[in-house]
C-alpha positions in Angstrom: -10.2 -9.0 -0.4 -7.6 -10.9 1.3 -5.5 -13.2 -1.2 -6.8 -17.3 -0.9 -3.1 -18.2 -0.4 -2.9 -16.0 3.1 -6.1 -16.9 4.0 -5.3 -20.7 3.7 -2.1 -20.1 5.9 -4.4 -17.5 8.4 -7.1 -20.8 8.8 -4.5 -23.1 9.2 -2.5 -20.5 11.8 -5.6 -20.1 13.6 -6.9 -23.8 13.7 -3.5 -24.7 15.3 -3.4 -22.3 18.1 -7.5 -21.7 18.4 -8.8 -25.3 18.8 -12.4 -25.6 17.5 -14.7 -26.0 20.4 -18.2 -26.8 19.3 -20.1 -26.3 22.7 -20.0 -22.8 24.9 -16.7 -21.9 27.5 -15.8 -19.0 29.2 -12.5 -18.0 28.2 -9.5 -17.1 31.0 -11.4 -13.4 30.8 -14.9 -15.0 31.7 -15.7 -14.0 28.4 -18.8 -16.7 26.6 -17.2 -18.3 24.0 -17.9 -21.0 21.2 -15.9 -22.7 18.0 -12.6 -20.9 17.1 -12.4 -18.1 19.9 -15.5 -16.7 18.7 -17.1 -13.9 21.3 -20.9 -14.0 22.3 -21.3 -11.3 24.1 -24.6 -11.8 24.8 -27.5 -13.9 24.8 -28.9 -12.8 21.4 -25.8 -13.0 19.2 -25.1 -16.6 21.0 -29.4 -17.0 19.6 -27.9 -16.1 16.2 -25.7 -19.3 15.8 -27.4 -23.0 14.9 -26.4 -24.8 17.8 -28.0 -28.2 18.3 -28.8 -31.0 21.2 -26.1 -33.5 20.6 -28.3 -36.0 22.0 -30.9 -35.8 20.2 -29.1 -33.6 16.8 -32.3 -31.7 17.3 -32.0 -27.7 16.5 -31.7 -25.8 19.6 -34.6 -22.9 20.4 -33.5 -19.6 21.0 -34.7 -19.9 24.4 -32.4 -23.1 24.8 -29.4 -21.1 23.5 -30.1 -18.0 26.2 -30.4 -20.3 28.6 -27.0 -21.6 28.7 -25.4 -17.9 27.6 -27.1 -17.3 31.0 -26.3 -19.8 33.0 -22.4 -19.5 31.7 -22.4 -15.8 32.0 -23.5 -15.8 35.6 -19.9 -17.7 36.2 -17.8 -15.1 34.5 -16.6 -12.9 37.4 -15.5 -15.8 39.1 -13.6 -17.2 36.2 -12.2 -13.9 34.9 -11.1 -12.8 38.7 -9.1 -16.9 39.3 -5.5 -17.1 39.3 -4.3 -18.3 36.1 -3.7 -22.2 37.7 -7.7 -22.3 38.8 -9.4 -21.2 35.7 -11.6 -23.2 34.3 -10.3 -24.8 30.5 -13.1 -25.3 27.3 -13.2 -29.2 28.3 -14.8 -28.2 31.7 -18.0 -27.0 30.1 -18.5 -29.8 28.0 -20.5 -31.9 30.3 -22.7 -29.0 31.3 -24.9 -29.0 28.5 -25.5 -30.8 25.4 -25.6 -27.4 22.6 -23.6 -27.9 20.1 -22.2 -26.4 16.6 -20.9 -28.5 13.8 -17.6 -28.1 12.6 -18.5 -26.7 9.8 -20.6 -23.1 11.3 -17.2 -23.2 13.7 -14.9 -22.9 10.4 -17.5 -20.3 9.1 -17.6 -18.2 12.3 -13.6 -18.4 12.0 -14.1 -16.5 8.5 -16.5 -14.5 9.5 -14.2 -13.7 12.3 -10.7 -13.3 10.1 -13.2 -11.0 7.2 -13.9 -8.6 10.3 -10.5 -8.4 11.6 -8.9 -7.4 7.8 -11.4 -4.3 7.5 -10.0 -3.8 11.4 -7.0 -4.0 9.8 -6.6 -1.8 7.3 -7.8 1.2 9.5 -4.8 0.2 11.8 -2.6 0.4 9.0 -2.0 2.6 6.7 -1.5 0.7 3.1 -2.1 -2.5 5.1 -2.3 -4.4 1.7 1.2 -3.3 0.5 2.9 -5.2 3.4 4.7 -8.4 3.5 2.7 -11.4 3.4 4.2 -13.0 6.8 3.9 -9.2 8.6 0.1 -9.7 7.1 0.1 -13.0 8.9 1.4 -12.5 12.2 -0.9 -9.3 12.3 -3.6 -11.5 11.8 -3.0 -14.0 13.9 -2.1 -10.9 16.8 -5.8 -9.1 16.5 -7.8 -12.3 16.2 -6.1 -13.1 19.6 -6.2 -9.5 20.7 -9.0 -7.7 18.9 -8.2 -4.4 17.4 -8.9 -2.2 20.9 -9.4 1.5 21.2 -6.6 3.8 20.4 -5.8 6.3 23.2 -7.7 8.7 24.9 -6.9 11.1 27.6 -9.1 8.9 29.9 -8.4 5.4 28.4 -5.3 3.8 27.5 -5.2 2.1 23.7 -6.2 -1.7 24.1 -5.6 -4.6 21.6 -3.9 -4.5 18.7 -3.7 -0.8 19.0 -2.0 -0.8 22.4 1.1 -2.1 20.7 2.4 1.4 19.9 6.2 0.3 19.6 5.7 -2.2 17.3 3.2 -0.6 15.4 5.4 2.5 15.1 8.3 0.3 13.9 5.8 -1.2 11.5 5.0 2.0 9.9 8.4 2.2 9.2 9.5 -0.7 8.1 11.3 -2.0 10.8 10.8 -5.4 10.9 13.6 -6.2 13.4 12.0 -3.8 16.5 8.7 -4.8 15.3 9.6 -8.5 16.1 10.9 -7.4 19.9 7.8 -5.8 20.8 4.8 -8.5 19.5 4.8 -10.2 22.3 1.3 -11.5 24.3 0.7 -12.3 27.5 -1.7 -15.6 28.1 -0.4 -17.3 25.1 1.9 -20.3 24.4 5.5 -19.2 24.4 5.4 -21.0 21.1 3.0 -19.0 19.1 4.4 -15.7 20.6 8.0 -16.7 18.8 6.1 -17.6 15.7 4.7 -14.1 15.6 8.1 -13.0 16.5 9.8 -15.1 13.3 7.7 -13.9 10.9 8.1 -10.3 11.5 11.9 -11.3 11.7 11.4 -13.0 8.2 10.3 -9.8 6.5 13.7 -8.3 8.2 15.5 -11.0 6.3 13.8 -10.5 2.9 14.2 -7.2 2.8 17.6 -7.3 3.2 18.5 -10.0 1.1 
């Protein structure tokens, strides 16, 4: 069970740097997309959310909600293949139809979301539980952004959270300092990559003073 202090600071981290967005986007990977950087990846886990005509605040049908997955998913190539300056942002798709979530099912996917990513987690990590609380932060902020990935394979290289081998070797030991050299993201804000960084660096700190 993750501690209500941590998740209180893990909401407000990820409210910060994961704008809620209560219609469907694709993201920069043409991925379908809705609330806090929640994933539908396809039409019948988008069918699973209560998304609603803003014009009307009538419930959407399922067939409604497939329909748009659809029609944004046909767009995903293009979106995922752009150079960084041409992708399309959230605010682009707002116009395109009228679904929407409340706030509140976006704050619920966002725990649903966080609940996931601390079983993730834990099998990452050996004695996950045991470790600082910022390290516990950062971590959490790193594989909501990332997802946990695969580790490696002969034929695949490890993805997500688990392609961070450095850091997560410097983790394991307790090496706070390395582990806050090697966190870094690529497609984030520079900002929220030298959070992560400062946090790690804070457990370095503590445990010295």
């Amino acid at each position: 069970m993750i501690d209500p202090g941590l998740m209180g600071k893990i909401r407000a981290d990820l409210d910060r740097w994961e704008t809620p967005i209560l219609w469907m986007y694709l993201d920069s990977e043409g991925l379908v997309t809705v609330g806090c950087g929640t994933m539908l990846p396809s039409s019948e886990s988008a069918k699973a959310i209560p998304f609603f005509h803003d014009k009307t605040l009538n419930a959407a049908t399922g067939a409604e909600i497939a329909t748009e997955w659809t029609t944004l998913h046909s767009g995903s190539a293009v979106q995922k293949a752009a150079n960084p300056r041409n992708k399309f942002g959230a605010n682009h798709y707002r116009t395109s139809s009228d679904l929407r979530i409340t706030a509140s099912i976006s704050s619920s996917l966002r725990d649903s979301h966080v609940a996931a990513d601390y079983q993730e987690l834990k099998r990452i990590y050996v004695g996950f539980d045991l470790l600082p609380e910022d390290a516990k932060l950062a971590l959490f902020d790193m594989i909501y952004n990332l997802g946990p990935g695969r580790s490696k394979t002969r034929l695949h290289r490890a993805s997500g959270l688990r392609g961070y081998a450095h850091m997560n070797t410097a983790i394991s030991k307790g090496d706070w300092a390395t582990a806050a050299l090697s966190c870094m993201r690529h497609g984030i804000p520079s900002t929220r990559n030298n959070m992560t960084s400062a946090l790690f660096r804070n457990c370095a700190t503590k445990k010295s003073a």
